[in-house]
SEKOL-840042 format. One record per residue: x, y, z of N, C-alpha, C in turn; chain; residue in three letters; residue number from 1. Coordinates in steps of 0.001 Angstrom, whole numbers, always signed. Each point is the difference from the previous one (the first is absolute). Layout:
<recs>
REC    n_c1    n_c2    n_c3   ca_c1   ca_c2   ca_c3    c_c1    c_c2    c_c3 chain res   n
REC       X       Y       Z       X       Y       Z       X       Y       Z     A Ala NUM
...
</recs>
This chain:
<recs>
REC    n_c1    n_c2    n_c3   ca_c1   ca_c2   ca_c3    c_c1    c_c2    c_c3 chain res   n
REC +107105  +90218 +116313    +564   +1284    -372    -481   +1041   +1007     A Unk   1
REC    +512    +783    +639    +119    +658    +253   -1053   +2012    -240     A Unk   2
REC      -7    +105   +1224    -934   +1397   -1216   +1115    +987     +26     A Unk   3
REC   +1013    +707    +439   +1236    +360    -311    +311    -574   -1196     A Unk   4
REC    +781    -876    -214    +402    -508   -1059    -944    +512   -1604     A Unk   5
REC   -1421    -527    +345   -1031    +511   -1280     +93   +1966     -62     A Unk   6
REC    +250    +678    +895    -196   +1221    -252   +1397    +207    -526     A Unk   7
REC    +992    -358    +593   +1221    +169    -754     -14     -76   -1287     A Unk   8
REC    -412    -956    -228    -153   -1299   -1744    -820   +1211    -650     A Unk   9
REC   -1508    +912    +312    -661    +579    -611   +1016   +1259    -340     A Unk  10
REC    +610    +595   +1098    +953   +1169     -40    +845    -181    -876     A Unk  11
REC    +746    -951    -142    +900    -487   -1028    -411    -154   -1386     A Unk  12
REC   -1142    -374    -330   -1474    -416   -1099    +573   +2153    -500     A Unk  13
REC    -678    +882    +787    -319    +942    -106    +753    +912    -471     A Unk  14
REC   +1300     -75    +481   +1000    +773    -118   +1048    -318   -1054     A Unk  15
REC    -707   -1130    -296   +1028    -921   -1224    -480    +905   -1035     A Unk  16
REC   -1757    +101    -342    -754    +713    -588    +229   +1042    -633     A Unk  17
REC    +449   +1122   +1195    +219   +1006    +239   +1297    +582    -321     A Unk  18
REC    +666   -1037    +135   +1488    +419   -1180     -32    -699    -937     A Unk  19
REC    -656   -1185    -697     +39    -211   -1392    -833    +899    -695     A Unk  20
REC   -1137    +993    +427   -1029    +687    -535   +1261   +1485    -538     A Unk  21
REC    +828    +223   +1191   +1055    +942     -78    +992    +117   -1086     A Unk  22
REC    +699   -1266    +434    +598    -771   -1246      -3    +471   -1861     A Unk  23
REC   -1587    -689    +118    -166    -163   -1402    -341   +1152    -131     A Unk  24
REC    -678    +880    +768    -576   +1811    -827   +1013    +573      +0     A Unk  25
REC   +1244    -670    +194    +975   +1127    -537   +1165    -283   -1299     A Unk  26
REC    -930   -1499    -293   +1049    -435   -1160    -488    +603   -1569     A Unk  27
REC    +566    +405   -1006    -512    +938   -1068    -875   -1088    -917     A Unk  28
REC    -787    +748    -591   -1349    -549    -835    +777   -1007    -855     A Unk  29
REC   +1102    -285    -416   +1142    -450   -1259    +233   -1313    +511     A Unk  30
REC    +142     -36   +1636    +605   -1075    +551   -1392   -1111    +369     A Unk  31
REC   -1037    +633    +356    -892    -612    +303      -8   -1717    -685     A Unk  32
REC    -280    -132   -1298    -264    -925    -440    +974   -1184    -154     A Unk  33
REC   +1248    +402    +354   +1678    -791     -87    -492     -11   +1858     A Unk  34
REC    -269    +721    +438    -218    -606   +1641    -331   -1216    +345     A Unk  35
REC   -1591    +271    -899    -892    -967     +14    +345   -1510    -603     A Unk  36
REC    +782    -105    -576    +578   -1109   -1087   +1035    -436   +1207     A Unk  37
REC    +561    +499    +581   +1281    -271   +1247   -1354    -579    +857     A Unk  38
REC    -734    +349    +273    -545    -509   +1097    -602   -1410     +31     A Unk  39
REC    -568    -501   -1316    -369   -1433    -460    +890    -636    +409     A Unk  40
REC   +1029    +173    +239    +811   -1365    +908    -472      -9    +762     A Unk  41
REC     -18    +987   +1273    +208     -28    +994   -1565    -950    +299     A Unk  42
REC   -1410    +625    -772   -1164    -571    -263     +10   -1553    +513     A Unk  43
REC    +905    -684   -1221    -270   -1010    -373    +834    -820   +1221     A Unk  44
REC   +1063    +551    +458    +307    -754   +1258    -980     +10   +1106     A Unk  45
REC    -743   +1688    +592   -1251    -631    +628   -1220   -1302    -231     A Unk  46
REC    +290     -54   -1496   -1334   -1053    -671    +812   -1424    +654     A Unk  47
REC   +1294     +61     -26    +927   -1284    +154    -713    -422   +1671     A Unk  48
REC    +874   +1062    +149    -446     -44   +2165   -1399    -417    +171     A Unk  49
REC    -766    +675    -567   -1823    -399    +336    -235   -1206    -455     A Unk  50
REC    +311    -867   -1072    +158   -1125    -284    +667   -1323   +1028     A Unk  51
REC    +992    +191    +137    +902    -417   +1346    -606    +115   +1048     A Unk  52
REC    -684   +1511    +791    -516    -278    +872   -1463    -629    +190     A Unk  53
REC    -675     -60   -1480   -1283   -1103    +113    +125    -880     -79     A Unk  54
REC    +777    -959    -905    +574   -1120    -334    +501    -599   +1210     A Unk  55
REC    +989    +422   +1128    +315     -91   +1667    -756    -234    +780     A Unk  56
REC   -1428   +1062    +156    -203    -457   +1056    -897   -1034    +823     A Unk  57
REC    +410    -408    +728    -711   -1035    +642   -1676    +314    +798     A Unk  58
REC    -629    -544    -820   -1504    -248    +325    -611   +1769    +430     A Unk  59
REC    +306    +875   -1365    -346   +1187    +215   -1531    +379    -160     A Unk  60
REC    -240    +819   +1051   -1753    +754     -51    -208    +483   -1265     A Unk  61
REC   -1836    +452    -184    -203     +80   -1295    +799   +1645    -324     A Unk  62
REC    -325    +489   +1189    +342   +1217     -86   +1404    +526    -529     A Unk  63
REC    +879    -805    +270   +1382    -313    -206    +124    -195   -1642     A Unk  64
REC    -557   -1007    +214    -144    -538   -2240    -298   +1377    -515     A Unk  65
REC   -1069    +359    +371    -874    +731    -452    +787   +1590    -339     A Unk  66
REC    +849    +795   +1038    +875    +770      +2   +1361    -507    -890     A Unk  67
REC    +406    -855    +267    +866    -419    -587     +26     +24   -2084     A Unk  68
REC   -1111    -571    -113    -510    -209   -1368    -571   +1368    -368     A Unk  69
REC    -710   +1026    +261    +243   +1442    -239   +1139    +721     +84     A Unk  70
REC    +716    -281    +305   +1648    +591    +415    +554    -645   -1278     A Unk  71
REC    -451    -925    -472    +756    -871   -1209    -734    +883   -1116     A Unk  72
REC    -858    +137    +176   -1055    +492   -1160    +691   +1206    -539     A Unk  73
REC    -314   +1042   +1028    +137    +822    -125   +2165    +960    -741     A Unk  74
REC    +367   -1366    +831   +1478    +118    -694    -201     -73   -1141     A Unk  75
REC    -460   -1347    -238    -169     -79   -1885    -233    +813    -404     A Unk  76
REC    -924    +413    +118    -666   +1214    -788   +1466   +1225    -339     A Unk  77
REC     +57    +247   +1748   +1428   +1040    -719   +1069    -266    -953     A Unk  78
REC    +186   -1011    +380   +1169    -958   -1183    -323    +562   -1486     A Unk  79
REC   -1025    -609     +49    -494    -228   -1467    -291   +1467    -516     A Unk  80
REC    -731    +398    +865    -309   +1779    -943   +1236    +294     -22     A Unk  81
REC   +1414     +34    +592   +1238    +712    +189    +451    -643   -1135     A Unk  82
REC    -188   -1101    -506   +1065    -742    -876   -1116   +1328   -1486     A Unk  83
REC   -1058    -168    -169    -494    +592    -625    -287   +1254    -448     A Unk  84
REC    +223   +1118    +967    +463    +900     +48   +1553    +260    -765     A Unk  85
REC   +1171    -959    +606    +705     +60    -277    +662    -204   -1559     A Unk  86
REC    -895    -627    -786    -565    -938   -1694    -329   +1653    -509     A Unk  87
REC    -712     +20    +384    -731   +1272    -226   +1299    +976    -533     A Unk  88
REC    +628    +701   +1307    +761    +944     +16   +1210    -275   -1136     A Unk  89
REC    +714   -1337    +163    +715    -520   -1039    -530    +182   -1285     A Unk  90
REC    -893    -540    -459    -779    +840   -1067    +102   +1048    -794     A Unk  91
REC     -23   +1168    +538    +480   +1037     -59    +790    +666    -427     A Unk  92
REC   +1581   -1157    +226   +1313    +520    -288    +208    -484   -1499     A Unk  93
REC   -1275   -1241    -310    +688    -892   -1142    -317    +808   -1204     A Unk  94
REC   +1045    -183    -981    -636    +600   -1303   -1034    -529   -1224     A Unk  95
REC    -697   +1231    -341    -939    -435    -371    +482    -161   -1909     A Unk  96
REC    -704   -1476    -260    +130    -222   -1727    -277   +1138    -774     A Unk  97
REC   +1231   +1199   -1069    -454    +698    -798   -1097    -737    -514     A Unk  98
REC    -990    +825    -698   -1103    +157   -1017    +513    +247   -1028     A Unk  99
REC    -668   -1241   -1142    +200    +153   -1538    -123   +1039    -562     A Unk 100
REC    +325    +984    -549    -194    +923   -1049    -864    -862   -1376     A Unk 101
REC   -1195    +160    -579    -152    -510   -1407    +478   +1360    -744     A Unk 102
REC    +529   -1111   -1040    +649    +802   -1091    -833    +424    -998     A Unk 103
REC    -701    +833    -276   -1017    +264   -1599    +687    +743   -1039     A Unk 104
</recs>
């Protein structure tokens, strides 16, 4: 690789950043959590890819596993709090069982 290529790759890293940071501070407090619920796909296809690409490769460094399997980790994690979050918020909408009146 190239060191062009890596500063590009970081610039690209940066600026991706820099308009998803944009992005989202301008979406309203309402939408936030329906965002977040859209985005668990997208999650769980990275978890797919990181899988695929550990499962692939041929006679990889530890360092490699090692990144690779934090990159997995750490997806999960989003997955799962998002699906939970999302339980959560649903919650919310459901109605709740009237309360008995006793009769005296």
């Amino acid at each position: 690789m190239e060191s062009g290529s890596l500063v590009a790759d970081v610039a690209i890293l940066v600026l991706a950043g820099f308009v998803g940071f944009a992005v989202i501070s301008k979406v309203p407090n309402t939408l936030h959590t329906p965002l977040m619920s859209g985005t668990n796909a997208i999650h769980g296809i990275v978890l797919l890819g990181g899988l695929t690409v550990l499962g692939e490769l041929k006679d990889p460094s530890v360092l490699d596993s090692v990144i690779l399997v934090i990159a997995i980790a750490f997806g999960m994690i989003n997955v799962i709090g998002g699906f939970l979050v999302t339980d959560r918020m649903l919650g919310m909408f459901k109605s709740r069982p009237a309360e008995k009146k006793a009769d005296d």
